[in-house]
C-alpha positions as CSV (number, residue, x, y, z in Angstrom):
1,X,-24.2,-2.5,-9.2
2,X,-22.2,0.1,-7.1
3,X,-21.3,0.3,-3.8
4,X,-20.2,3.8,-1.5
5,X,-17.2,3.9,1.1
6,X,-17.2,6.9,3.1
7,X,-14.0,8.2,2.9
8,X,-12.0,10.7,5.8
9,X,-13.2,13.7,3.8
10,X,-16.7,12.7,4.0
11,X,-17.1,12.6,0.8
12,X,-18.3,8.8,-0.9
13,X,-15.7,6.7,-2.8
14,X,-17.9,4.7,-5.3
15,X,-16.8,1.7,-6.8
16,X,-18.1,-1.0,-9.0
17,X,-19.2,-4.2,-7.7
18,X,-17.9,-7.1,-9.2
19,X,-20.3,-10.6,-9.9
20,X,-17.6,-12.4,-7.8
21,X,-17.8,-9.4,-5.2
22,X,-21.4,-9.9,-4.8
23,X,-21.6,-13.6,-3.3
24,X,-22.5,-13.8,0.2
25,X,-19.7,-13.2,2.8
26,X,-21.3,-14.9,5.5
27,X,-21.6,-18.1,3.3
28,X,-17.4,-17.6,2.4
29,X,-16.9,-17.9,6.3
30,X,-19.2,-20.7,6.4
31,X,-17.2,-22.7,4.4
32,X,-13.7,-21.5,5.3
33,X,-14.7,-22.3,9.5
34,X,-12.9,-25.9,9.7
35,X,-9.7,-24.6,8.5
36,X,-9.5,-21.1,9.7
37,X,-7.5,-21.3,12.5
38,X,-5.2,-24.0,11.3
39,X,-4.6,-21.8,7.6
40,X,-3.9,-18.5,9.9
41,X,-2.3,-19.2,12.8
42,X,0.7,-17.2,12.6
43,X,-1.6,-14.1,11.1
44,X,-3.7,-14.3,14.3
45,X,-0.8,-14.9,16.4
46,X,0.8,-11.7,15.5
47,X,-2.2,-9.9,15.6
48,X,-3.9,-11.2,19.0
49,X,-0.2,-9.9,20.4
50,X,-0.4,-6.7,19.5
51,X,-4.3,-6.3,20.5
52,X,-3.7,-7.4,24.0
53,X,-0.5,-5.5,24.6
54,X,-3.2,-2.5,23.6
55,X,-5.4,-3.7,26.6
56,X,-2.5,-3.7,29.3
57,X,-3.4,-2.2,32.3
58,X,-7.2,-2.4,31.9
59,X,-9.7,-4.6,33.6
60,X,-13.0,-5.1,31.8
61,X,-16.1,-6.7,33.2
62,X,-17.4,-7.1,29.7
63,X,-15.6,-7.7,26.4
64,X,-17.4,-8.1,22.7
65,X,-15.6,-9.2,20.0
66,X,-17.5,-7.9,16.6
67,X,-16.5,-10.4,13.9
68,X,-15.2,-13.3,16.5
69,X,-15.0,-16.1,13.8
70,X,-13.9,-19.1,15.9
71,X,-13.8,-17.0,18.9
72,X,-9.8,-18.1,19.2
73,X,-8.8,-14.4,20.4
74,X,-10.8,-15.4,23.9
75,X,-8.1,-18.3,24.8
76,X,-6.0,-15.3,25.1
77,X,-8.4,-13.2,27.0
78,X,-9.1,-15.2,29.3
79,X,-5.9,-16.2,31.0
80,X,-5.2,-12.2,30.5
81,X,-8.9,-11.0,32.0
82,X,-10.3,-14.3,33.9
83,X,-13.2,-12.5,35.7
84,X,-14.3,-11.0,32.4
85,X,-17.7,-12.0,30.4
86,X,-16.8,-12.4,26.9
87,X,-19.4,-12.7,24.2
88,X,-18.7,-12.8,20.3
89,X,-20.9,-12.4,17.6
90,X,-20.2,-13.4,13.7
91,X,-22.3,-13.6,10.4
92,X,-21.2,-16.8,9.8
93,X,-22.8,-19.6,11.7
94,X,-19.6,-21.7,11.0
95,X,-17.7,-19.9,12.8
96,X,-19.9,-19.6,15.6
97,X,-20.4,-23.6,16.0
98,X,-16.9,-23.6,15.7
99,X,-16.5,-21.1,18.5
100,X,-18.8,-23.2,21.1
101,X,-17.4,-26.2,20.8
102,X,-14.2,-24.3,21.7
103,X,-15.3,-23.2,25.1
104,X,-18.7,-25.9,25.4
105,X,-20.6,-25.1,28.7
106,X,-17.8,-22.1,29.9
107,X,-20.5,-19.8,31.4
108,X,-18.4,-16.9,31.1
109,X,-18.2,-17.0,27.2
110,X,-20.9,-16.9,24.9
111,X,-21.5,-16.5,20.8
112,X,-24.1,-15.3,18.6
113,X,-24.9,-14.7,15.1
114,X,-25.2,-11.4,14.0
115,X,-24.5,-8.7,12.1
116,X,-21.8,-5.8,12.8
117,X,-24.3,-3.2,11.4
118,X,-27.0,-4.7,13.3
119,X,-25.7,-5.6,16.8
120,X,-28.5,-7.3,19.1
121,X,-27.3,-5.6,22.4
122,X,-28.5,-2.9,24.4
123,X,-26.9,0.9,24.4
124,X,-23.7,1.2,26.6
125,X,-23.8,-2.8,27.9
126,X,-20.0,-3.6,27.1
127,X,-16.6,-2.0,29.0
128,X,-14.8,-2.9,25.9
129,X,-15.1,-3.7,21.9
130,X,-12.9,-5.2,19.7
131,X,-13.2,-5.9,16.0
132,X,-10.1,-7.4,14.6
133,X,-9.6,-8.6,10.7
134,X,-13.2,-8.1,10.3
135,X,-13.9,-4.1,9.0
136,X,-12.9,-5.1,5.3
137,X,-15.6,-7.6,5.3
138,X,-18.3,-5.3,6.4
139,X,-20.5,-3.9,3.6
140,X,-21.9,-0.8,5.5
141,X,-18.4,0.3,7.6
142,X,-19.8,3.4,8.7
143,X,-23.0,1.7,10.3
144,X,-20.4,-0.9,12.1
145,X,-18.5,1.5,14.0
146,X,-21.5,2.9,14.7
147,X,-23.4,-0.2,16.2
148,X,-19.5,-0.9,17.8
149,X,-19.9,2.9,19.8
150,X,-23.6,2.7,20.8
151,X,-22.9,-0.6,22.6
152,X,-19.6,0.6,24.4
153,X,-20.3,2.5,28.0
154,X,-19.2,5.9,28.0
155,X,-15.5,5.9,28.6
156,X,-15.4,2.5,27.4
157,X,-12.9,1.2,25.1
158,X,-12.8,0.9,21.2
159,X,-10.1,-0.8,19.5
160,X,-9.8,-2.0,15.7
161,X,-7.2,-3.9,13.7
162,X,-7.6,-4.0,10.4
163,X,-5.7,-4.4,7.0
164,X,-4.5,-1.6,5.4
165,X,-4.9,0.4,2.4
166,X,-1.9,3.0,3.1
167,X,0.7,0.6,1.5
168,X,1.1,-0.2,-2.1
169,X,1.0,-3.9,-1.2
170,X,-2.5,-3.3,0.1
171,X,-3.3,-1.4,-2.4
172,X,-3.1,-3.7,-4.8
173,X,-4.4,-6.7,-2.6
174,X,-7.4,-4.7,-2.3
175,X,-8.3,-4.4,-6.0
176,X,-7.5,-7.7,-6.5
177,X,-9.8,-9.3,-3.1
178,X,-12.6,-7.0,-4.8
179,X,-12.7,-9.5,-7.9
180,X,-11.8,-13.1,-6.5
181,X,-12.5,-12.8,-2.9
182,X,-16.0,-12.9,-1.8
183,X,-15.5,-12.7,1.8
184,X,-13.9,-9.1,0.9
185,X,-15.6,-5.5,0.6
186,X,-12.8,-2.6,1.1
187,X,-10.1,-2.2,3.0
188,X,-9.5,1.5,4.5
189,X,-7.0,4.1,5.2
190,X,-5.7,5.0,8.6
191,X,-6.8,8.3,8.2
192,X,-10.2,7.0,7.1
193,X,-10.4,4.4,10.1
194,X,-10.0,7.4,12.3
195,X,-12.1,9.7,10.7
196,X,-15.1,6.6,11.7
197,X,-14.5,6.4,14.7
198,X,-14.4,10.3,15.5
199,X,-17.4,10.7,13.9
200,X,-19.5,8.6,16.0
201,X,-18.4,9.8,19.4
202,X,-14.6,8.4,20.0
203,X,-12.0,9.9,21.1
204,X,-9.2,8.6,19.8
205,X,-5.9,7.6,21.7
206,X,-3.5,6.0,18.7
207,X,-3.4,4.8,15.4
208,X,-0.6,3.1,14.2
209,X,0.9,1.5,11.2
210,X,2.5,-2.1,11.6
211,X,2.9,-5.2,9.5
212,X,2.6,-8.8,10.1
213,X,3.2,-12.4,8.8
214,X,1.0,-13.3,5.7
215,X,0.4,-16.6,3.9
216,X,4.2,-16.3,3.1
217,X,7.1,-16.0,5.8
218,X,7.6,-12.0,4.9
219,X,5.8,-9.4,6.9
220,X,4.9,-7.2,3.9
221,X,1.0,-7.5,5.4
222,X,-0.3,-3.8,6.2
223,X,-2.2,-3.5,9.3
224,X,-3.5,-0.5,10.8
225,X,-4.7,-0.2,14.9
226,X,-6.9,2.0,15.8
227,X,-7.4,2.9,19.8
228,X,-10.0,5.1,21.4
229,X,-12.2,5.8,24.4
230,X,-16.0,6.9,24.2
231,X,-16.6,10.5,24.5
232,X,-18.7,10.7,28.1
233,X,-21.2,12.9,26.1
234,X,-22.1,12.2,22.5
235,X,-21.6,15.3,20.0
């Protein structure tokens, strides 16, 4: 069995699928929902940091988060954007029961199951979207982006964090995810994470490079940012 990345030159990166590879992400993050946020906390953190210092200055009516888990980014949003709708969706109805009994009866925050590539929301209904740690789980990363941009407003904004393959650490953690992690699909390039979102309609502000705290103390874990708007006109 093989599976295709689209690569930044457009051409298709083919791979072969490994038996462990195969086994259903959305069960993985079924299982892993009770100790998520307890086993990643720093990770997050780190993470949730840098995405909001992305989203200074703005002030979004609506906000989707595309792969939410345990919808723990929200805490943050909230106190940052308090007159903001927020709604998360996830593949993995553990994190999602997880995620409402977070925020219970909170009228302004709401959770559903569903998939990236398939999102269940009309065209141009959210000011922002946000996908963070989630891309290298998606099987079809094209079609994510893709679902991400059609639901954005023109002139909306776009922003994913993601692990990345620039670094040899990465690299390596990537081969090695493809064989023992089933949660895990492929983990992109910079270049490749902008090539996606150019290609369906974003223009793009900033990538950057930066690295965080993994299961260890060092920060040798690659993450990449990408930051863009949504062209007023599609191309």
């Amino acid at each position: 069995m093989t599976t295709s990345v689209r690569c930044h030159n457009d051409q298709h990166r083919v791979f072969t699928e490994s038996p462990m590879l195969s086994k259903d992400t959305t069960r993985a993050y079924h299982r892993m929902a009770p100790r998520y946020d307890s086993r990643w906390h720093r990770y997050m953190e780190e993470v949730f940091d840098r995405a909001l210092r992305y989203m200074e200055g703005q002030d979004p009516l609506g906000v989707l988060d595309v792969g939410c888990g345990t919808g723990e980014f929200f805490r943050r949003l909230k106190i940052q954007f308090p007159e903001a709708v927020f709604v998360g969706v996830d593949p993995a109805a553990g994190m999602i029961e997880a995620a409402r009994r977070k925020f219970g009866t909170d009228s302004q925050v709401s959770f559903q199951c569903a998939l990236a590539e398939a999102l269940p929301f009309r065209e141009g209904q959210f000011d922002w979207v946000i996908c963070l740690n989630a891309l290298h789980c998606f099987r079809d990363a094209q079609a994510a982006v893709g679902e991400m941009v059609r639901v954005l407003r023109p002139g909306g904004r776009f922003l994913v964090i993601d692990w990345c393959r620039d670094a040899w650490v990465c690299r390596l953690l990537n081969q090695w995810c493809r064989w023992f992690d089933p949660a895990h699909a492929w983990m992109y390039t910079a270049g490749e994470l902008r090539h996606m979102a150019e290609s369906r309609g974003i223009q793009v502000i900033r990538v950057d490079r930066f690295r965080v705290s993994g299961p260890g103390r060092l920060q040798l874990w690659e993450m990449m940012a990408c930051l863009g708007e949504k062209l007023q006109v599609r191309f």
